[in-house]
N, C-alpha and C positions, 0 to 999 in steps of 0.2 A: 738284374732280376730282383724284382720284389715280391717278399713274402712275409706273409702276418702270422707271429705264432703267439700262444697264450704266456702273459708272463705274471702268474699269479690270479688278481682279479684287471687285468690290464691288457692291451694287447700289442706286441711291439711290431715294428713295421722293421724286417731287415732289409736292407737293401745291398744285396748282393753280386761282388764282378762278374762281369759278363764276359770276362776270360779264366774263370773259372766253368764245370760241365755239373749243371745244379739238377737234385730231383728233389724233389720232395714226397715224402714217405705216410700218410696221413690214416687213421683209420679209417675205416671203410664207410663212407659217407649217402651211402641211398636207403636204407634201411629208418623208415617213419617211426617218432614214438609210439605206443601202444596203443591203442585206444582204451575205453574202458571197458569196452566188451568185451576184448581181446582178453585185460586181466581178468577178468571174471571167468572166460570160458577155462583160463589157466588154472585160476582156483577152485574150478568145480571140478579140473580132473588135473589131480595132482601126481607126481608120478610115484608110483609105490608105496600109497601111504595114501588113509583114507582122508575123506572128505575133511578139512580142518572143525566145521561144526559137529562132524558124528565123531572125532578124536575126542574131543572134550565133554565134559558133565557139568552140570551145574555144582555140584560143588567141589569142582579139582582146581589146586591152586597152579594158576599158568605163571612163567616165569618167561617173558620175552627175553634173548640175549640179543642188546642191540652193538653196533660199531663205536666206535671213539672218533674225537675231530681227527683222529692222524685218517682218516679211509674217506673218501667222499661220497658212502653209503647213503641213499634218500631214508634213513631211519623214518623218519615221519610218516611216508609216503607207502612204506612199506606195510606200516604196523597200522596205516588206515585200512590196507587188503587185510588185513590179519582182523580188524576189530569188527570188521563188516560182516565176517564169516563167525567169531566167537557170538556175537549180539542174538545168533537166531537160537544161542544154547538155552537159552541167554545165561552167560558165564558175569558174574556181578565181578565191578570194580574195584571192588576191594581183597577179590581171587586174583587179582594180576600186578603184579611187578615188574619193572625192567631194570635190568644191569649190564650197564654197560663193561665189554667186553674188553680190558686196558690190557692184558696180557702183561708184561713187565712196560709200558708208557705211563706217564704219571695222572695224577690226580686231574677232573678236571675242576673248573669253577662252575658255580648253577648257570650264568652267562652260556656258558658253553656249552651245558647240558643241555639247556633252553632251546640254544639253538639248532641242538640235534633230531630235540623228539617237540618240540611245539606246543601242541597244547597238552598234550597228554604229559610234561614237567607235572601238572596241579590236578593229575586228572590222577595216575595209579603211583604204586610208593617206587621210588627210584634208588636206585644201588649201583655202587661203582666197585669195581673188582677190585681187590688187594691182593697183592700176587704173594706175600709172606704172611699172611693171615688165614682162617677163618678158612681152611682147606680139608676136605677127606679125601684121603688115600683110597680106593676102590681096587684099586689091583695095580699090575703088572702088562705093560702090552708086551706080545712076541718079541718085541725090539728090546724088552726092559727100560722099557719108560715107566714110568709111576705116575699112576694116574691119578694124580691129587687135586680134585676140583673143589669149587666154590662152594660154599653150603646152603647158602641159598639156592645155586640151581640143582645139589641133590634134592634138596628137600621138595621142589617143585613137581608135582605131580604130571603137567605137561611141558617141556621144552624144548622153546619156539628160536631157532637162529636167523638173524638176520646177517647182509653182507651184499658186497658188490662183486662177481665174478669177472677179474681182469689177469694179465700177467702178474705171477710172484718167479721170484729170485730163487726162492729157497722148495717152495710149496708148488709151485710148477702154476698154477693160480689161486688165486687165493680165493675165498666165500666156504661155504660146505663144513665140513668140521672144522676148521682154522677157527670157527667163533670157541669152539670149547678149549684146542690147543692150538696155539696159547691163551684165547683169549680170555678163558675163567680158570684155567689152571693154575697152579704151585708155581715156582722159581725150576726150583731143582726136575719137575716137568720138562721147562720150555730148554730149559739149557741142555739134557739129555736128548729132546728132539730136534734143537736145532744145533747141536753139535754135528751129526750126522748130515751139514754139508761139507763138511773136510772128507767125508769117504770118496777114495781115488775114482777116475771114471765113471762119475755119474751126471749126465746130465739132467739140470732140476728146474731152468727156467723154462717156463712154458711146459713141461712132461709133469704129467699126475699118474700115468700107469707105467710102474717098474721105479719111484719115485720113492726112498722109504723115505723119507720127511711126510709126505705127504700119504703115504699109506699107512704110517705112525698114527697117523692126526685121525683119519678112518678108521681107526681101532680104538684111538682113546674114546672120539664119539659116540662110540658102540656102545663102552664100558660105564661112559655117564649119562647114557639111555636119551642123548638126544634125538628127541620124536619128531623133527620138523623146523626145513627151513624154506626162507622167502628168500631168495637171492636175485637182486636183477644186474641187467648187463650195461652197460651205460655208453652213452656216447659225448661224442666229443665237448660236446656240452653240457655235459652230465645226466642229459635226458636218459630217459627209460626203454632200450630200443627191444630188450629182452628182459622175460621172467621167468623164473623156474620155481615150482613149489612141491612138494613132500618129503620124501627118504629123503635123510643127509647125504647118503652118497650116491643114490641112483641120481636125484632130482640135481642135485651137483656135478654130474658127470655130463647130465642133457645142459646142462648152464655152459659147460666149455666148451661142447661143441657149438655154440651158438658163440661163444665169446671168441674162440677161435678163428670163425668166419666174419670178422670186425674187428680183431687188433691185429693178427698176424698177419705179416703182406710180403710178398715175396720181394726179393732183392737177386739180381744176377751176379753181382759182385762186391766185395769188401770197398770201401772210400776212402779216401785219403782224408778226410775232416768230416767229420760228423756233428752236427749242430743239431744240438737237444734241449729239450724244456723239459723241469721236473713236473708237470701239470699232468695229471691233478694232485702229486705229493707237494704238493708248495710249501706247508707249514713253517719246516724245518728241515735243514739240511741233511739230519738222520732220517728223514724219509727222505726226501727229494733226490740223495744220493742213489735211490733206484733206478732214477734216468741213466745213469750212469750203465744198467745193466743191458739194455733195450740199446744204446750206443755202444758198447764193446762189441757184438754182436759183426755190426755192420760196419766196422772199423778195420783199415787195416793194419800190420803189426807197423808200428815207429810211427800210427798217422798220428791223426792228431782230433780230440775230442773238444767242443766249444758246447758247456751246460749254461744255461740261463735259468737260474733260481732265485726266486723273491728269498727266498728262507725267512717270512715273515717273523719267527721265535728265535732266528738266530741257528747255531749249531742244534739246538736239541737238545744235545746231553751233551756235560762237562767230558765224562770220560772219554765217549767216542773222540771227542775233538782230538785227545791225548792219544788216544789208540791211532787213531788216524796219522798221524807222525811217525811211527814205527812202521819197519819191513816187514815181510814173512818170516823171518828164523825171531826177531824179537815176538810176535804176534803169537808164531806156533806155542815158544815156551811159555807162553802166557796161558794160550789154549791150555796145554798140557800141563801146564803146573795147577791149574784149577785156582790160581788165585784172585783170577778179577768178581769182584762182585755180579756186574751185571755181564755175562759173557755174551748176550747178544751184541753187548756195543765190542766187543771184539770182533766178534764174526763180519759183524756188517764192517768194523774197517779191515778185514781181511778179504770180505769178500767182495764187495762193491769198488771198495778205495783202491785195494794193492793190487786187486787181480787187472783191474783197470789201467794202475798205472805204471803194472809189469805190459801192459800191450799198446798204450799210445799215448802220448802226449797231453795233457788237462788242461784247461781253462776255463776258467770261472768267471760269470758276470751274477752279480750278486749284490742287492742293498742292503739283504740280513746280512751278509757275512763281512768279516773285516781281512782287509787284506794281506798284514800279518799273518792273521790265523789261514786263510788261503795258503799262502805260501812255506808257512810250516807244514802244510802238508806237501811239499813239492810238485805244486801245480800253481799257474801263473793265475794272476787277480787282475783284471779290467773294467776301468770305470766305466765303459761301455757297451752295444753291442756296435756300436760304428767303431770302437779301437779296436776291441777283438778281429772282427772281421777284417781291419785292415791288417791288423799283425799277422793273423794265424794264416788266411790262404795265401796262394799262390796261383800267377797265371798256370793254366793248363790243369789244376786239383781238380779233382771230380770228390762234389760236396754233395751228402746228404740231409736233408731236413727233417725231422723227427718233431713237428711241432706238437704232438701229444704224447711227448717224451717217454713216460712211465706207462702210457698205454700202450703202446705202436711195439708191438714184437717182428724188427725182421727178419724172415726165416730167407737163410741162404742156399739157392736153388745150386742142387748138387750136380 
């Protein structure tokens, strides 16, 4: 059996035994991009939250929060609906700014910036967040997070988020206030809200209600008076198949259930091999290790997992690579001794990497990664997807295909 899945900007052709029992798991494929009428009728009724041209004045300073290259957010496309609807305030150019939302991810270059937001790089003043800088504390949420955002977007008189609404790991999905935590907040923020997925018996991927990561993140947005976001829903090709606009969290809440109805697909039983694409995390392997989340899922215990990741940047970050080598009791003491700098890259090798390969078997096909580095983390490295394939199945396996890895949530019918 043959099947093509994305591998990066590429597309690979597997060609898979036929004494193996193969499905394939894809997002939900009949749903047409928007038209423009459609967006428009969206943006003239926003949910909870008035008309984006009657929100603004002519002299309020707007402050767009857009996404970073780790997300594959249509930034551009989004903040053309957003500039269509300022224009009739008419809100002048030099009242608007965008900053990008890096949460603890690094700096980018203007190249990369360019190629997020397009023409509007030369058009309003641009800003990149600094997660140890240039922060006010606002308060306290219920949870005792601190809520220490960017001072550019307090200062902003309107605050505009953008985001793609798909499965998160941690946030149950991501878009809605995730732009503000983490993504313009402090360190000592992110690391208090994203601590809280060590808390015992909580399910966090795919759940947003009963979810405190993610009802964290709806409290901090409260507190830093985010007025309004654009979130759409994307498909497999990253087209626009859904939009949602107003309240952060009503207009966020209509985004999952639309997003729900497009990545989550039911499954009758766990697999014995699960074969995943990081697409659309490609960058690097600290993102792309998400697929990973979306294949534990629908794996069964001892099977065995086959990722296909370009990891165009390599690992990502130096530490994760290191953390990613360690167990749970070395990882825990780490959590709890508070001494890693960046504790997200702990969490993610605690939660993506270990929880993964406490439940099956890993292998990696990968041109960013080197095979050393693979295999100090105790998962096997293959030069390709015809050697994995040969190695990993077996006659009689019953294999699943996840060819939009990071997107495709299988939900296992009870």
């Amino acid at each position: 059996m043959k099947v093509s899945v994305p591998y990066g900007h590429e597309q690979l052709l597997l060609d898979l035994p036929d004494t193996a029992n193969v499905d394939v798991l894809e997002t939900e494929g009949t749903r047409q991009p928007l038209s423009e009428q459609e967006v428009d009728n969206i943006l003239s009724k926003p949910i909870g939250q008035q008309k984006l041209e009657e929100l603004g004045e002519k002299g309020d300073q707007i402050v767009i929060i857009a996404c970073d290259k780790a997300r594959p957010t249509p930034n551009e496309l989004l903040i053309d609906f957003i500039i269509s609807r300022l224009s009739q305030v008419p809100i002048p150019d030099k009242n608007i700014s965008i900053i990008f939302a890096l949460g603890t991810h690094p700096q980018m270059n203007e190249k990369e910036m360019r190629a997020l937001i397009g023409k509007y790089f030369d058009r309003f003043q641009i800003y990149q967040h600094e997660v140890d800088t240039n922060t006010t504390i606002l308060g306290n949420t219920k949870r005792g997070t601190e809520v220490n955002i960017n001072n550019r977007v307090i200062e902003a008189d309107i605050k505009i988020g953008l985001a793609d609404v798909a499965p998160h790991p941690w946030a149950g999905y991501g878009g809605g206030a995730k732009v503000i935590l983490p993504g313009v907040s402090n360190r000592r923020s992110i690391n208090h809200n994203h601590q809280m997925m060590t808390l015992p018996d909580i399910k966090f991927l795919g759940v947003t209600k009963g979810n405190p990561i993610r009802e964290d993140m709806n409290e901090a947005a409260q507190i830093a008076g985010l007025d309004y976001i654009v979130n759409a829903i994307l498909g497999k090709n990253l087209e626009t198949l859904g939009l949602v606009a107003g309240d952060p969290i009503k207009a966020f809440d209509a985004g999952v259930e639309i997003a729900k109805t497009i990545y989550e697909r039911p499954i009758a039983e766990e697999y014995d091999v699960v074969i995943a694409t990081s697409f659309p995390m490609d960058l690097n392997f600290y993102q792309g290790s998400k697929g990973f989340d979306n294949a534990r899922v629908a794996v069964r215990p001892g099977g065995k997992i086959i990722l296909f990741t370009p990891s165009y940047e390599g690992v990502g970050r130096e530490d994760f690579a290191y953390y990613s080598t360690l167990g749970n009791a070395e990882l825990k003491e780490i959590l709890l001794s508070g001494t890693a700098r960046d504790l997200i890259e702990v969490l993610v090798a605690y939660d993506d990497i270990n929880r993964t390969r406490e439940k099956a078997e890993i292998h990696i096909v990968s041109k960013g990664l080197k095979r050393e580095t693979v295999e100090s983390w105790r998962m096997a490295y293959h030069d390709s997807p015809k050697e994995a394939i040969r190695k990993v199945i077996e006659p009689g396996d019953s294999v699943l295909v996840l060819p939009e890895g990071a997107f495709t949530l299988p939900v296992l019918k009870e």
